[in-house]
VOKE-895980 format. One line per 10 residues: their letters; for each residue x, y, z of N, C-alpha, C. Coordinates in steps of 0.2 Angstrom, whole numbers. Layout:
N
A) X/Y/Z/X/Y/Z/X/Y/Z | ...
END
This chain:
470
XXXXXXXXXX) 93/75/-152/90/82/-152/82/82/-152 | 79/78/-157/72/78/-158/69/75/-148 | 70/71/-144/72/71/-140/68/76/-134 | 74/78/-137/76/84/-131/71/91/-132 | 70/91/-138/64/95/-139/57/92/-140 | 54/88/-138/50/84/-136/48/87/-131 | 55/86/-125/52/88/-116/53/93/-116 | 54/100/-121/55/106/-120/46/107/-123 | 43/105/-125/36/108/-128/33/104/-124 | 32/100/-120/27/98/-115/30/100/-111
XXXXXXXXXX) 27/106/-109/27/112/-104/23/111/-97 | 18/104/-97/13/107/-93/16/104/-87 | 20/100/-87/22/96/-83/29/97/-80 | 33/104/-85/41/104/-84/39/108/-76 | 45/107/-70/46/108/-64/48/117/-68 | 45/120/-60/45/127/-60/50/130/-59 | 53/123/-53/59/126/-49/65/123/-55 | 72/124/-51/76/121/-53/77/113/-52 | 76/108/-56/75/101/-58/80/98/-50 | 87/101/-49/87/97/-43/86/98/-36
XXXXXXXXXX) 84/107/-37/81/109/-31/74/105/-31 | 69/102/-35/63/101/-34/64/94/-33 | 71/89/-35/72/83/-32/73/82/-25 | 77/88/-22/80/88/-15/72/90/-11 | 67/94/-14/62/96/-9/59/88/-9 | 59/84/-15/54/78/-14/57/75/-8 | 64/74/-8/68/68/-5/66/73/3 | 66/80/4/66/79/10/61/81/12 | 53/80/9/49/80/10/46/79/19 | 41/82/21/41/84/29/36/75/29
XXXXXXXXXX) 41/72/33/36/65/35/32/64/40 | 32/72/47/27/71/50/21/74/48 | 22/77/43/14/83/39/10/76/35 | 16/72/34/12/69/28/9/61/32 | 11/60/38/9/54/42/2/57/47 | 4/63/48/-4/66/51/-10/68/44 | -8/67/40/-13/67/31/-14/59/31 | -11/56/33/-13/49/33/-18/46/37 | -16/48/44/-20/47/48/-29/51/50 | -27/60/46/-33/60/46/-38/59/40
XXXXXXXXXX) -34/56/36/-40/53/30/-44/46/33 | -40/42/39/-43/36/40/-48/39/47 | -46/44/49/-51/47/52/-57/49/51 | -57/53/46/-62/54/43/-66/48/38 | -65/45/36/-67/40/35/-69/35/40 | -66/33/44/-68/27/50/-72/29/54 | -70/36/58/-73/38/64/-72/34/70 | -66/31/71/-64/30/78/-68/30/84 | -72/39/83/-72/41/88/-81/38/91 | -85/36/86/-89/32/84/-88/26/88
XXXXXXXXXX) -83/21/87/-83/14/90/-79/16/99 | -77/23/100/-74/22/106/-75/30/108 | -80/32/111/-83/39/113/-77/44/116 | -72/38/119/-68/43/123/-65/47/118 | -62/44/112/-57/50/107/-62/54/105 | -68/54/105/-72/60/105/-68/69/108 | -69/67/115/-68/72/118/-61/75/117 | -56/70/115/-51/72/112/-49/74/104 | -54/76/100/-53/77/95/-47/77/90 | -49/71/90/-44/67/85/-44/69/78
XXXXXXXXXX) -46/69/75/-46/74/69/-44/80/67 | -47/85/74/-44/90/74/-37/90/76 | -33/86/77/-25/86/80/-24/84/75 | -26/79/71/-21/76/65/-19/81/58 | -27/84/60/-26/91/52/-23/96/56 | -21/98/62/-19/102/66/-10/103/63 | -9/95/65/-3/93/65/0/91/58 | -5/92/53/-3/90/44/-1/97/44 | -6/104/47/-4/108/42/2/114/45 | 4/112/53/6/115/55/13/111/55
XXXXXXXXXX) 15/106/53/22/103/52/24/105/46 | 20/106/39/20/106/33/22/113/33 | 17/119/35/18/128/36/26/129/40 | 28/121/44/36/126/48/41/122/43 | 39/117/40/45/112/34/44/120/27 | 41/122/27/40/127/22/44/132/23 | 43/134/30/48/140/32/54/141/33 | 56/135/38/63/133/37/67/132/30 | 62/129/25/67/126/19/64/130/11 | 63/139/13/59/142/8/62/139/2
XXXXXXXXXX) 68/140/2/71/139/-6/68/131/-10 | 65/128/-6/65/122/-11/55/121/-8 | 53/126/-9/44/127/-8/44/125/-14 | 37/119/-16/34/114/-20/31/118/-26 | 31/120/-31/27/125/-36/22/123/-38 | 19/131/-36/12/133/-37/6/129/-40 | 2/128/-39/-4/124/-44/-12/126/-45 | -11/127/-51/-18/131/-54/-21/129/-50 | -24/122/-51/-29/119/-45/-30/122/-40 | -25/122/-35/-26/124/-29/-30/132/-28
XXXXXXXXXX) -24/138/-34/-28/142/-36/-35/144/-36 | -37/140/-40/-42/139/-43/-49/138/-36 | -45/133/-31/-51/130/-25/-50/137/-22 | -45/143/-22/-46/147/-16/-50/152/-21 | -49/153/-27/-52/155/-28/-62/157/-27 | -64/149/-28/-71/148/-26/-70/148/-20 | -66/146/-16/-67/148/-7/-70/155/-9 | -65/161/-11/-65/167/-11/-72/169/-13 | -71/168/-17/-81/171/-20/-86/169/-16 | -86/163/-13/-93/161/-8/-90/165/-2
XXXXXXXXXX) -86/168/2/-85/173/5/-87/180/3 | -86/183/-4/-90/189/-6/-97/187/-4 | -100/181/-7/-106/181/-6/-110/182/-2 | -105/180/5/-109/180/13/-113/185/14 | -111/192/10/-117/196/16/-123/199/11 | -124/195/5/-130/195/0/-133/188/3 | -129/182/7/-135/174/7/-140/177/11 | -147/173/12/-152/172/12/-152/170/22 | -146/167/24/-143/168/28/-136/169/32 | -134/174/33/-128/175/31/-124/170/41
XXXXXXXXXX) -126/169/43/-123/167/50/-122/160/48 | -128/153/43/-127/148/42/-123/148/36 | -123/153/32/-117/152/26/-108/154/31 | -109/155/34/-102/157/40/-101/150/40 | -106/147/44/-105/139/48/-104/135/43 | -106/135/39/-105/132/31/-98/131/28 | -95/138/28/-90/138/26/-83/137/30 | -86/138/36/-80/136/44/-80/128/47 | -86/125/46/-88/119/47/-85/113/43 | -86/118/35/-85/110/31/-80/113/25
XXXXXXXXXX) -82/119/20/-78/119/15/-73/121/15 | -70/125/21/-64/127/20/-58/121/23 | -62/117/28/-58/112/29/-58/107/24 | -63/107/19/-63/102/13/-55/103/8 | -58/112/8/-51/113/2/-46/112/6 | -45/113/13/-37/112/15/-34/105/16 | -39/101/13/-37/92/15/-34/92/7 | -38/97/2/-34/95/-5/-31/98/-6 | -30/103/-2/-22/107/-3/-15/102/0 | -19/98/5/-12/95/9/-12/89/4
XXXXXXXXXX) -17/86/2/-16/80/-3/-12/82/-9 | -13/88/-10/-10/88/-17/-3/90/-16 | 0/92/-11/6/95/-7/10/92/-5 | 7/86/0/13/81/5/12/78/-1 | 8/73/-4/7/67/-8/12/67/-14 | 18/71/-14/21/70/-19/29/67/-20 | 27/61/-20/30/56/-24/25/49/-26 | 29/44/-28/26/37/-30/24/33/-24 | 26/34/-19/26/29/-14/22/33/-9 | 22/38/-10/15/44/-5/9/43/-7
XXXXXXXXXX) 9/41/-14/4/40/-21/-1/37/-18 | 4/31/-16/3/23/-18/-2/22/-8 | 4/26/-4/1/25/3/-6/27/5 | -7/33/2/-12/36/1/-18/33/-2 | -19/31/-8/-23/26/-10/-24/21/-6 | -19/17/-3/-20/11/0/-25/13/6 | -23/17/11/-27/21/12/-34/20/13 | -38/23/5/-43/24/5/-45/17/3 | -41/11/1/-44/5/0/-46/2/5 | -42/2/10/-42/-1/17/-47/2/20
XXXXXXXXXX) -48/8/19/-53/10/25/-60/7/21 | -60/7/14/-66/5/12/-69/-2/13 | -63/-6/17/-64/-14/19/-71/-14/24 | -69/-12/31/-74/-10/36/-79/-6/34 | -78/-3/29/-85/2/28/-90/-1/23 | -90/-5/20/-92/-10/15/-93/-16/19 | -90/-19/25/-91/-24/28/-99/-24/32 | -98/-15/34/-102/-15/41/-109/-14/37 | -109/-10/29/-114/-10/28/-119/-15/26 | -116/-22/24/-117/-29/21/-118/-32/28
XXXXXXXXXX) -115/-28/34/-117/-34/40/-123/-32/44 | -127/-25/40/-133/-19/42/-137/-23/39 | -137/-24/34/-142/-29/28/-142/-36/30 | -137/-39/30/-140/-45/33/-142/-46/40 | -141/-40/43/-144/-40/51/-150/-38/50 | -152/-35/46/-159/-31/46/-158/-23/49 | -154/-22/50/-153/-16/54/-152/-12/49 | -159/-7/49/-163/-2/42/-166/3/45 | -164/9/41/-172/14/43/-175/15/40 | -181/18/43/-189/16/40/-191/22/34
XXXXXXXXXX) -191/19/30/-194/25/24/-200/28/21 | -203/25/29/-210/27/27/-217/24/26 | -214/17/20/-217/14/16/-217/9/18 | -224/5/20/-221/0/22/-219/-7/18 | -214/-10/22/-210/-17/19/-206/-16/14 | -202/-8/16/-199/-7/11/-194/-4/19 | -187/-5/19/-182/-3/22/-175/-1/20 | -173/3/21/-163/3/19/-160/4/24 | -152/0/24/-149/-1/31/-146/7/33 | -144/7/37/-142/15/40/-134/16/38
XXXXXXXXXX) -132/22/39/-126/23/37/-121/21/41 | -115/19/40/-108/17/44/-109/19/51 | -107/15/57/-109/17/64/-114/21/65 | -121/18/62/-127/21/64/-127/29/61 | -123/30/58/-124/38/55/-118/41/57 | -112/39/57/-110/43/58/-101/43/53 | -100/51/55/-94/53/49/-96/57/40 | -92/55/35/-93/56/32/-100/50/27 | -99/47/29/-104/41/27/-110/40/32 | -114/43/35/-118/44/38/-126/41/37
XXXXXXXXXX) -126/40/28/-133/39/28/-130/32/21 | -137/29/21/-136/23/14/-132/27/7 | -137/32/7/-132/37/1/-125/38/0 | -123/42/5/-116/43/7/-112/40/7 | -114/33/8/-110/24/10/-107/23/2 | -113/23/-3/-114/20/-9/-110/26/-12 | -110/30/-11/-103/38/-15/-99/36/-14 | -98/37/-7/-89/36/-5/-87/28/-8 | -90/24/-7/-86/17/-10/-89/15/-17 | -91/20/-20/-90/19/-28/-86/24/-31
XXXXXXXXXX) -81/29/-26/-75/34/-29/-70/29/-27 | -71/24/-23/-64/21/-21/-62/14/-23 | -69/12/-27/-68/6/-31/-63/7/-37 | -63/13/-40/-60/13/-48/-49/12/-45 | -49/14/-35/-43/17/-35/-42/10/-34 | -46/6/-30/-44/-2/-28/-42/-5/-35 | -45/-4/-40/-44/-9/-46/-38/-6/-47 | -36/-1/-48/-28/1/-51/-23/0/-47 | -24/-1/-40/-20/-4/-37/-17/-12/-38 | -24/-15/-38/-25/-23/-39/-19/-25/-48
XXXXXXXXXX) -21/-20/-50/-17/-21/-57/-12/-17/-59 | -8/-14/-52/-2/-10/-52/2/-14/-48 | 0/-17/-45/6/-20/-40/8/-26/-42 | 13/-29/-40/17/-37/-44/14/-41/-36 | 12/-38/-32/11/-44/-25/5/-46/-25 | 4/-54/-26/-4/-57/-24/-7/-56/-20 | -4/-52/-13/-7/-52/-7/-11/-46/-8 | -6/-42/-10/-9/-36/-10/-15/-34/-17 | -13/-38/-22/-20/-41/-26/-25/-40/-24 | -25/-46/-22/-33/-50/-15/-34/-46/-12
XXXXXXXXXX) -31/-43/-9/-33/-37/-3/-36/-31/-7 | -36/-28/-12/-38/-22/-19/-43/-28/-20 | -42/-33/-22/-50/-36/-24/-56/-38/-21 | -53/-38/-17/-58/-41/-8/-60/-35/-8 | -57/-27/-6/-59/-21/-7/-65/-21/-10 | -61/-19/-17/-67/-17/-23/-75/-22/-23 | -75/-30/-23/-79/-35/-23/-85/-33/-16 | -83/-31/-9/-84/-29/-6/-87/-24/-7 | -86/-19/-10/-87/-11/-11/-95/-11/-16 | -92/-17/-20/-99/-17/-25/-104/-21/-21
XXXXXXXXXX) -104/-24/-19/-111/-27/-14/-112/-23/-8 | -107/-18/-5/-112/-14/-1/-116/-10/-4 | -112/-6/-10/-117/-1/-14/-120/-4/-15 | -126/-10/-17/-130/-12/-20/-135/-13/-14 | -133/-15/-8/-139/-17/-3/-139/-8/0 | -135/-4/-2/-140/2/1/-145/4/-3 | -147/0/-8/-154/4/-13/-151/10/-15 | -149/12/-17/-145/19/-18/-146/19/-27 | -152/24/-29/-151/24/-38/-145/27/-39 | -143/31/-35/-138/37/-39/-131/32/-37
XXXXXXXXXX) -130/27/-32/-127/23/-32/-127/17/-37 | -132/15/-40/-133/10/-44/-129/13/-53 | -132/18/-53/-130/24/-58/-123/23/-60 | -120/28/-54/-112/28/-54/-109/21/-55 | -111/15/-50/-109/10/-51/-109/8/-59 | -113/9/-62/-114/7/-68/-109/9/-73 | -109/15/-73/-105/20/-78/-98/19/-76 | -96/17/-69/-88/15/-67/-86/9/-70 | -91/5/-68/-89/-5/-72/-88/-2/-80 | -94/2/-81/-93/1/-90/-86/4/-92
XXXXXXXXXX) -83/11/-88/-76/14/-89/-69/9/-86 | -73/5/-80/-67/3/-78/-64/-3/-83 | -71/-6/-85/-67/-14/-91/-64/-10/-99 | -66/-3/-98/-63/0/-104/-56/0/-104 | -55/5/-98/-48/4/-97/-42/-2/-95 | -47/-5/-90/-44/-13/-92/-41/-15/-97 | -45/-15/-101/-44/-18/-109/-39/-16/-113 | -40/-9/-113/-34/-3/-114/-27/-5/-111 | -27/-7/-103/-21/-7/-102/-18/-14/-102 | -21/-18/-106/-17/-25/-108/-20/-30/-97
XXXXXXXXXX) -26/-31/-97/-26/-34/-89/-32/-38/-88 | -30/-44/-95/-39/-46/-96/-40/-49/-88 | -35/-51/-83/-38/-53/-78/-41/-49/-74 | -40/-45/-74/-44/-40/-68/-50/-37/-72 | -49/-37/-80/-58/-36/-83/-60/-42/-84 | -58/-49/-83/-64/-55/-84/-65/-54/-75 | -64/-53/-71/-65/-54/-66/-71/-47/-65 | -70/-44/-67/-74/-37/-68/-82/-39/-72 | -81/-44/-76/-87/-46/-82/-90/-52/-78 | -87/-56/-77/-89/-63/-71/-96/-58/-64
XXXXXXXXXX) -92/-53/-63/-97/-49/-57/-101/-46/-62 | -101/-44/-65/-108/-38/-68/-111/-46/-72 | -110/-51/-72/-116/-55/-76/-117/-58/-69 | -113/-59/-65/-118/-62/-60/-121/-58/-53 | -122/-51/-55/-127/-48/-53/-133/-50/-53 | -136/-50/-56/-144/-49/-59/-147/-56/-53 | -145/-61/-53/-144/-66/-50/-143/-69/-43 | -140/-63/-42/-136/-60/-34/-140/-53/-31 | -144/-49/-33/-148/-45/-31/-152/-48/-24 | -152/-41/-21/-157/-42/-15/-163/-41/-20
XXXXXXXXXX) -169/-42/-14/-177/-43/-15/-178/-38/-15 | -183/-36/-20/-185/-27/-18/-180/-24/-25 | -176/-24/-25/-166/-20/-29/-170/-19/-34 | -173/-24/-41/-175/-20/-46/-181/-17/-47 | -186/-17/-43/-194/-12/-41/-190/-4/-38 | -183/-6/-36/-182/0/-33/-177/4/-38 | -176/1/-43/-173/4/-49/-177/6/-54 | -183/3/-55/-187/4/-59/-190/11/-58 | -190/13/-54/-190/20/-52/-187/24/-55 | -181/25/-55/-177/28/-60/-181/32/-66
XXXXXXXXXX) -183/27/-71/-186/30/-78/-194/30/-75 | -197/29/-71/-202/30/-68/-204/33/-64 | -202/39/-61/-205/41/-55/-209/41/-51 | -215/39/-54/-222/40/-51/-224/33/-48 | -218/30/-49/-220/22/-44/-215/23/-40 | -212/27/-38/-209/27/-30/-212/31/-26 | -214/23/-21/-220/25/-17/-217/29/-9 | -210/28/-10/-207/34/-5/-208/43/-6 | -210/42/-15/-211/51/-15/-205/54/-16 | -198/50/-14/-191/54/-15/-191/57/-22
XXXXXXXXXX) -192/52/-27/-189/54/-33/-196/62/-35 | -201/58/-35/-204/67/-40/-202/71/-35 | -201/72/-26/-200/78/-22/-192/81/-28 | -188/76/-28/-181/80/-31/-182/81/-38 | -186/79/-42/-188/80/-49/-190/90/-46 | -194/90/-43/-199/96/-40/-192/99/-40 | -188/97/-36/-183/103/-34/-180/106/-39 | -175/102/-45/-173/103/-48/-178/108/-51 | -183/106/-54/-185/114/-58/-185/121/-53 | -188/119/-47/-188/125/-41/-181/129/-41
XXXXXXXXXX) -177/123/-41/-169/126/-41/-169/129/-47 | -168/128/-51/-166/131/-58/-170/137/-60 | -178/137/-56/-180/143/-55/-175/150/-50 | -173/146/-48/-169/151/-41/-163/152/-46 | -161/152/-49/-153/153/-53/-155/159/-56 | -160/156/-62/-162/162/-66/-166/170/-62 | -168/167/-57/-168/175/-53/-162/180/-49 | -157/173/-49/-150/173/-46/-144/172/-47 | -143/175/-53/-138/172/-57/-131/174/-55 | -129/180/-54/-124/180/-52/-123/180/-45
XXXXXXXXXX) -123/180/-39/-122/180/-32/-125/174/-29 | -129/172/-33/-134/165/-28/-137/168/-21 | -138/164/-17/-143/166/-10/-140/164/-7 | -129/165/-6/-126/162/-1/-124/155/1 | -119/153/1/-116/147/3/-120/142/8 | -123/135/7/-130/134/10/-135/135/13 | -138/140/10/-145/144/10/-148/140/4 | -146/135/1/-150/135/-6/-158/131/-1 | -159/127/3/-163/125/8/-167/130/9 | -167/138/10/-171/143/12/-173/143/6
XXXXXXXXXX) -170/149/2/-170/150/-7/-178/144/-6 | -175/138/-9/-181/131/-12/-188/135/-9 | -186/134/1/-193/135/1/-198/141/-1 | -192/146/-1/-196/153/-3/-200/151/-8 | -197/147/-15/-199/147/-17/-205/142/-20 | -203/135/-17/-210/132/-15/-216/135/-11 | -215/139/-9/-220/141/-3/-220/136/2 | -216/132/5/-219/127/11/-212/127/13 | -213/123/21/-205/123/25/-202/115/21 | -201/114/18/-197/107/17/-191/106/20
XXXXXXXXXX) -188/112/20/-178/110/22/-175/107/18 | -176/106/14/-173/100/8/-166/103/3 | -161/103/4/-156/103/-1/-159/100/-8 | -157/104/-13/-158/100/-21/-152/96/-20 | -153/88/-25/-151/85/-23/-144/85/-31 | -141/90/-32/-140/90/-36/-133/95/-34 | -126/93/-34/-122/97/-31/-121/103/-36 | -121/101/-42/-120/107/-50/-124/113/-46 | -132/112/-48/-136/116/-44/-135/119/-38 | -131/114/-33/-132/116/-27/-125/125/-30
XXXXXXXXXX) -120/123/-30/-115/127/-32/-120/133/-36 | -125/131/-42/-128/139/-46/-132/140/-41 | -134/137/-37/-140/141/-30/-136/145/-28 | -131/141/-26/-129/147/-18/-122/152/-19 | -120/147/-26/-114/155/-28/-115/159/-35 | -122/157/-38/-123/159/-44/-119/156/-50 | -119/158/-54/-115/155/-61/-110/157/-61 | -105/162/-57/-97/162/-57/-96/154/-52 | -99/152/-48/-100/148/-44/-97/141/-45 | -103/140/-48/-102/135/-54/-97/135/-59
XXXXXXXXXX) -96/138/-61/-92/139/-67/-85/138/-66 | -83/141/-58/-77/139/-56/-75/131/-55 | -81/128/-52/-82/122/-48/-81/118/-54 | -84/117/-60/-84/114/-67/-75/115/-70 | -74/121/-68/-67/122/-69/-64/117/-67 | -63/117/-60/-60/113/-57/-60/105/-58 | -64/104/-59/-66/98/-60/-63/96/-66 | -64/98/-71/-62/98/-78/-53/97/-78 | -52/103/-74/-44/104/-74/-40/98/-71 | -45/94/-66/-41/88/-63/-38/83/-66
XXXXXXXXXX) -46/83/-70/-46/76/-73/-44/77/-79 | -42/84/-84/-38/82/-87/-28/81/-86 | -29/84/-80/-21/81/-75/-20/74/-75 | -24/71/-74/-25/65/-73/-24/59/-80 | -28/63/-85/-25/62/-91/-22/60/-94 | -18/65/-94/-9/69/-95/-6/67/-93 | -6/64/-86/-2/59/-82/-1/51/-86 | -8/49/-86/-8/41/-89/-3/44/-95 | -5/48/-100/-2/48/-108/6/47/-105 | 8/54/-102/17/52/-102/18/48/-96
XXXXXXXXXX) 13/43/-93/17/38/-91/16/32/-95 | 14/31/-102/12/24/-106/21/27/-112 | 22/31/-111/28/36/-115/34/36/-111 | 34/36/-105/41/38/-99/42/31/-96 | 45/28/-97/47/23/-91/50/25/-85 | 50/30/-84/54/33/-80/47/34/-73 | 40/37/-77/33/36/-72/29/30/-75 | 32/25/-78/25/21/-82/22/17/-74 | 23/17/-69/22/13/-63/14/20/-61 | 16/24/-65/10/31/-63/3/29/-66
XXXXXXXXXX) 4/24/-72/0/24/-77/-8/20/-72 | -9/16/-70/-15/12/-68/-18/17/-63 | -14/20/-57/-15/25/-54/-22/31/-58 | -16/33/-62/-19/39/-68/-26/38/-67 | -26/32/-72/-31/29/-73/-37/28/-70 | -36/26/-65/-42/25/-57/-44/33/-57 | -39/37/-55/-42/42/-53/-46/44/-57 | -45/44/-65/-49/46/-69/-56/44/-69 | -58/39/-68/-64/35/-66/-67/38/-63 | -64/38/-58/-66/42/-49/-69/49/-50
XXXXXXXXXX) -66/50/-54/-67/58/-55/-74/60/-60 | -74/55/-64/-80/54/-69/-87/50/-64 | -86/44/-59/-90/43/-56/-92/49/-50 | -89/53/-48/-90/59/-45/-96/62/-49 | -96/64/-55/-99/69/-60/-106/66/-60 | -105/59/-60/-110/54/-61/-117/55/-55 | -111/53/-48/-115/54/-42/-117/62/-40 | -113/66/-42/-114/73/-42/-122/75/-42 | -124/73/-48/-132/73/-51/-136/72/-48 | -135/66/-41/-141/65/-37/-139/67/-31
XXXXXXXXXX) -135/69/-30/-132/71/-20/-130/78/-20 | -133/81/-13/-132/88/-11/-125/87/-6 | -120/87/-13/-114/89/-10/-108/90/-11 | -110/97/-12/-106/102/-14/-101/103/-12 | -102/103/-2/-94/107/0/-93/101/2 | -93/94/2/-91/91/7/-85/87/6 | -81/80/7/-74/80/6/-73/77/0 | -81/72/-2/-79/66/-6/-73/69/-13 | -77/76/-15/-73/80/-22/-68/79/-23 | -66/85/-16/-58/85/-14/-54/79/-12
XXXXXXXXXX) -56/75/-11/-52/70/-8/-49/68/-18 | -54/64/-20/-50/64/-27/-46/68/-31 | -50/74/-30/-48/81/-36/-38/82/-30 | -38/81/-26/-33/82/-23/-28/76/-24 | -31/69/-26/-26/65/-29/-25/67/-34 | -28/70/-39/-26/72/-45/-22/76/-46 | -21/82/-39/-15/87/-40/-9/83/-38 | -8/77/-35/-2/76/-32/1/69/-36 | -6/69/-41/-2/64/-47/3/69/-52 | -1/75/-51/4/79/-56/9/80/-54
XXXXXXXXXX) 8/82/-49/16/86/-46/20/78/-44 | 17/73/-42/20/67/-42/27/65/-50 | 22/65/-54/25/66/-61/29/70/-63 | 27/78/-62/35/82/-63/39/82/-57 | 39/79/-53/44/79/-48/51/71/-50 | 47/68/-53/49/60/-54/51/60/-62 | 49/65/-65/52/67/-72/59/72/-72 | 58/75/-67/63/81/-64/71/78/-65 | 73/72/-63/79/71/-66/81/66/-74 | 77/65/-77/76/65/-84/79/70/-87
XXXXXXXXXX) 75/76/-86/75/83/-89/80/85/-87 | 84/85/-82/91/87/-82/96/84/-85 | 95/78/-86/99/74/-91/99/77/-98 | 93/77/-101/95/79/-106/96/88/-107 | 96/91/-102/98/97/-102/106/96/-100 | 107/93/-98/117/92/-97/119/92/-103 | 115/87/-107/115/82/-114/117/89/-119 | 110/94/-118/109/98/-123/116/102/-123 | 117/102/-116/124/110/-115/130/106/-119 | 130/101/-115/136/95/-117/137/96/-128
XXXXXXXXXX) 129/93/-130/132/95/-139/133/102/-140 | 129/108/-137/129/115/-141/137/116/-136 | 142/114/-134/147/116/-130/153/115/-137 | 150/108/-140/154/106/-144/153/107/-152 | 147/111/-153/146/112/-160/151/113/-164 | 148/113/-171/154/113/-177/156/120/-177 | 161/121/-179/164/130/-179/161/135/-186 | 160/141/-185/154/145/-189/161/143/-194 | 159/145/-199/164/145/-206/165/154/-206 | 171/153/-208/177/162/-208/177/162/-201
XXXXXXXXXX) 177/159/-196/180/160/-188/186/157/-186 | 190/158/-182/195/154/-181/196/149/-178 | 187/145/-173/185/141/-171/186/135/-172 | 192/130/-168/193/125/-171/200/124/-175 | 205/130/-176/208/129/-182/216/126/-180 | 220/124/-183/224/120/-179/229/120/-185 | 236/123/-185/240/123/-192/243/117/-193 | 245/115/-199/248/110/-200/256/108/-197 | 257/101/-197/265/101/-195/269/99/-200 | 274/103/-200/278/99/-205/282/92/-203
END
């Protein structure tokens, strides 16, 4: 009985529906909505269309999200009764949609906050609607992540093959160069910066994988990923890559250690001591900048120093509405006085520029709310045997989510997919977890009817009474 009232007060997690209606939607889950989710994640990440001009013109991308959201909206309507329950999350991202919408006809310009919104954030939220949607089971989880480890092979390959190629853009300065972004600039990863975010969100998910799976192959294959991932971020010169990187290794050996894997944390301590050693030429004069601004002879860091206070001046003028959904680049210059064009380099900002502080506030919501889903999942998977296969998983995303917050502080990027793509693994770890606890919970609800059916008889009632025989 203590038990059974255990799973009745961890509320956050019980199924909405009925436990084996919510098991029947998992089992019949739509496997075309969730195969075109698969396909345009490595789309968007790789860019196919980059090494072979012709799927350009066929817009590959746009048919795979076409065909995720259009197989999933008629699996929906066909099978109302067993629709997936609600999530604040999701909630929550239409919510912020919503408001950057009110805002349009007070931005600064209302046609490129249109483009802004139709361009990039509304397809950002719909990629973590469908992540957090189709992704739910253990093996969706698991496909999904591998997903973004593999695609991070190539993408960390090409960047390490740009450096030792010399193939760099000019920053100005001379005898000073950084390699260019994935296929020359394009996709999601487009610039040194870009390259160093995305494959330091996908190092925390490779190491949970590497020390969730029982197969050596696929070990190696998570470790070659991650090992990979950390020597591309390093030759992009990236401080705000160097940063996250930092703050990930220190979170990631924590959690190693926490979850009983001194192999994959000595392997973890082996690379952070033979760093220092293994550095490119140039790598620590370009970090030393960091705590020093005024010897970065590129001019980046004081220009973004400048922003930041510029920005924060624009908040406080514009607290509640902001100046429009990517207008913060106009806003800046008003207020610098000169044409820069320059996004603040800080997405918290970028969100109190252009949606004001309801803006924000949802956004930190959001974020907040993820990661502690992600939480809550490791705890009752370290407690349930029934998800402890959840636990490593858990865990990565947690990292990932936190090295987000980390990189957030130096990148103007706010609407774009890096967020969502984690905060969306986050929803479909949740609903992974109550979908795979869903038949536990009826067990012991059969259990509970099963004793109260047979409880002892009130005293003075006739319940139970049986006369004697002679």
């Amino acid at each position: 009985m203590n038990a059974i009232a255990e799973v009745r007060t961890d509320a956050w997690w019980r199924p909405q529906a009925a436990p084996q209606a919510q098991t029947v939607a998992v089992a019949r889950a739509n496997v075309v909505a969730f195969n075109a989710l698969v396909a345009f994640t490595a789309i968007l990440l790789l860019s196919p269309q980059a090494w072979f001009p012709v799927l350009g013109s066929l817009r590959i991308a746009f048919l795979a999200a076409g065909l995720a959201i259009g197989a999933h909206l008629l699996d929906r309507i066909v099978r109302r009764n067993s629709a997936p329950p609600a999530n604040a999350e999701v909630g929550l991202a239409l919510l912020l949609v919503s408001w950057a919408v009110i805002t349009v006809p007070v931005s600064y310009w209302a046609g490129g906050s249109v483009d802004v919104l139709t361009d990039t954030y509304l397809k950002a939220v719909a990629f973590f609607w469908l992540v957090g949607t189709l992704a739910t089971s253990g093996h969706r989880l698991r496909v999904l992540a591998w997903t973004l480890v593999l695609c991070a092979i190539p993408l960390a390959a090409t960047g390490i093959k740009n450096y030792l190629d010399g193939t760099g853009l000019s920053t100005g300065v001379e005898g000073f160069t950084r390699i260019v972004g994935y296929m020359g600039g394009s996709g999601l990863v487009a610039n040194p910066n870009d390259l160093a975010l995305m494959l330091n969100l996908i190092i925390p998910i490779a190491a949970a994988l590497m020390i969730g799976t029982r197969s050596y192959g696929a070990k190696a294959v998570a470790a070659l990923a991650m090992l990979l991932s950390i020597a591309a971020v390093v030759v992009t010169f990236s401080r705000a890559g160097f940063l996250t990187l930092a703050a990930t290794a220190v979170m990631l050996f924590v959690v190693l250690m926490r979850r009983r894997a001194p192999g994959a944390a000595g392997l973890l301590l082996v690379v952070a001591l033979a760093a220092p050693v293994l550095m490119p030429d140039g790598y620590t004069d370009r970090l030393s900048t960091i705590t020093d601004i005024e010897t970065d002879r590129t001019g980046s860091a004081q220009g973004r120093w400048q922003d930041f206070v510029v920005a924060s001046e624009v908040v406080m003028h514009n607290p509640i509405v902001g100046v429009g959904i990517g207008a913060d680049m106009l806003a800046l210059n008003e207020y610098r006085g000169t044409d820069t064009y320059r996004s603040v380099h800080n997405a918290y900002l970028q969100y109190a520029v252009d949606l004001g502080l309801p803006g924000l506030i949802l956004f930190v919501w959001l974020h907040v709310m993820c990661f502690r889903n992600a939480r809550r999942v490791e705890r009752r998977a370290d407690a349930d045997p029934a998800v402890r296969h959840l636990a490593p998983l858990a865990a990565g995303i947690q990292i990932s989510l936190v090295a987000f917050f980390v990189a957030a502080m130096f990148h103007p990027i706010a609407y774009q997919f890096y967020f969502f793509t984690v905060a969306g693994l986050a929803v479909a770890l949740k609903n992974t977890c109550r979908a795979e606890t869903a038949p536990a919970l009826a067990t012991n609800k059969r259990r509970h009817d099963l004793l109260t059916s047979h409880a002892a008889p009130v005293p003075g009632s006739m319940a139970g009474f049986s006369p004697r025989t002679s």
